[in-house]
N, C-alpha and C positions, 0 to 999 in steps of 0.2 A: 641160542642154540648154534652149533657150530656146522660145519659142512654133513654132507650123507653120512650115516653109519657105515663102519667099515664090513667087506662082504654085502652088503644090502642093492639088491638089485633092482631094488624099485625108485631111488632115487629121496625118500623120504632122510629126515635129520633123526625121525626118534626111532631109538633102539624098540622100542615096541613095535612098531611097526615094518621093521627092516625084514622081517622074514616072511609077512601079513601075504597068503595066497590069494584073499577076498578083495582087496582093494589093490587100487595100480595111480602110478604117480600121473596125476596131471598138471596142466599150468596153473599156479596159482589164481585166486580169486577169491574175494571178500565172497561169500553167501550169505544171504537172507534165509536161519532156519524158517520153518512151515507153520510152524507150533510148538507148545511144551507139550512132552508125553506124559512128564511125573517130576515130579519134585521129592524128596528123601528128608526126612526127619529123625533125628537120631533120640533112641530111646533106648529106657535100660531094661525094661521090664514087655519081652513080646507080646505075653497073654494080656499084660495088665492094658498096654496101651493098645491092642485088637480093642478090647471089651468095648476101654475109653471112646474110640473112633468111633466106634459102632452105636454104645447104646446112649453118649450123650453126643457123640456130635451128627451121626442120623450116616455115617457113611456103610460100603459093604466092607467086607470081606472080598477077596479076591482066592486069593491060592499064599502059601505059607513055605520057606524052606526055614532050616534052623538057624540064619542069620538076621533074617527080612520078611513082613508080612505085606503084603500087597493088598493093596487099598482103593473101591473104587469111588467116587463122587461124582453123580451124574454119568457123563460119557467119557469122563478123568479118572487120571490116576495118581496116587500118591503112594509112598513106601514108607514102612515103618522099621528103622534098622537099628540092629542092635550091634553097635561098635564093641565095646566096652571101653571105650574114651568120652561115650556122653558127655556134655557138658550143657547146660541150659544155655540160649544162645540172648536172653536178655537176666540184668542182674533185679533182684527181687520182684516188684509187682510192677517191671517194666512191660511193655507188648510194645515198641516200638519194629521189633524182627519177628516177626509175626506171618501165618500164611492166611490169607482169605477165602471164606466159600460163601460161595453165594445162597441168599434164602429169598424163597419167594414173598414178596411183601407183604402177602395174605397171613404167613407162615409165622413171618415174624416175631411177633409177640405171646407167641405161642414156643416157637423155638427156643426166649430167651427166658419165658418159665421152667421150660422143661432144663436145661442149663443149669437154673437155678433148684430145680425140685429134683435133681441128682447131685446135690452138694456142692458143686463150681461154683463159685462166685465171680461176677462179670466185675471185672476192675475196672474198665473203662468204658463209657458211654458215651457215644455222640450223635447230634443228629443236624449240623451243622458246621462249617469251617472247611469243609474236605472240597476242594478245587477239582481235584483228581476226578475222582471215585465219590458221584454225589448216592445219598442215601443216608439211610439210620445205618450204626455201625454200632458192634458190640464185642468186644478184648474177653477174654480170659487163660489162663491154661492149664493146656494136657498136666497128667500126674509127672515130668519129665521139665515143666517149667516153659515149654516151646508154645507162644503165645496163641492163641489162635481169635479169628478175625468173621464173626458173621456179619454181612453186610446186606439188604436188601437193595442191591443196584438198581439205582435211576437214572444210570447213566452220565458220561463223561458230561463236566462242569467247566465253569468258566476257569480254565486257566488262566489267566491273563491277569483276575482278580489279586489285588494286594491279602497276603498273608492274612488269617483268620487271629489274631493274639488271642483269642478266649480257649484254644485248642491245649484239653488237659495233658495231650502229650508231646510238647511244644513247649512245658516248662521246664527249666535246669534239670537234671538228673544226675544224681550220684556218679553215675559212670562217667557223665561230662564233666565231672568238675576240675579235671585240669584244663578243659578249654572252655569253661565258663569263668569270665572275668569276677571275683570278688569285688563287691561293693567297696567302696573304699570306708575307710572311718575317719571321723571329722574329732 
């Protein structure tokens, strides 16, 4: 970005905000945001992916305008918006870009019937390898291909740990194949 926007009395570089009555220039500083509010998912179909959220993956309803439906889970939020540039953000039966919700461990196995007793099919299953984010963990997705991630959290794990290799989604992948090395031939 280059010097202040010209006319702009506030000192700011972007032209969006060069005329902004609500905010005023201070000194710079890295901040530490507080939390996430919401995270946006991009889908083609509003009603179709409401129903989705709602009656298989257990979230609310919020409030709706005709571009985005608002979404609550737990005391979260998430949006469901309709670009019309969709595009599925992993290629076929990837869930590597995936968003997570959490399920009570009791809930579990119950959640991942019902998942299944509404047609979804779970592609990926683990219940072991995750350093991060330990717990049972279970992939599938929305009618729009955007993976989605239940997990019964147990709580942060050994990082420190050497990589899990038996991790199903930690093998080559079509999308990596130009930076996954080909075996050579003898």
């Amino acid at each position: 970005m280059s010097g202040p926007v010209a006319g702009s009395r506030s000192g700011f570089k972007s032209p969006a905000l060069a005329h902004a009555t609500s905010v005023r220039y201070a000194e710079p500083r890295r901040v530490a945001p507080t939390g996430i509010l919401h995270f946006t998912l991009a889908v083609s179909d509003l009603e179709r992916s409401r129903r989705f959220y709602e009656d298989v993956v257990g979230c609310t309803f919020w409030r709706a305008n005709d571009t985005t439906v608002f979404m609550r889970c737990g005391a979260n939020y998430f949006v469901l918006s309709r670009s019309g540039y969709q595009a599925a953000p992993n290629r076929g039966r990837d869930t590597l870009i995936h968003q997570a919700f959490v399920i009570a461990a009791e809930d579990f196995d119950a959640a991942l019937a019902h998942v299944e007793a509404c047609g979804v099919e779970v592609l990926v299953y683990e219940d072991k390898g995750h350093r991060s984010f330990t717990g049972r963990h279970a992939y599938f997705h929305d009618p729009d291909g955007n993976a989605i991630e239940y997990i019964d959290f147990q709580g942060i794990g050994d990082t420190a740990a050497p990589d899990y290799q038996g991790r199903e989604r930690r093998r080559a992948k079509s999308h990596l194949r130009d930076e996954v090395a080909e075996p050579e031939k003898s």
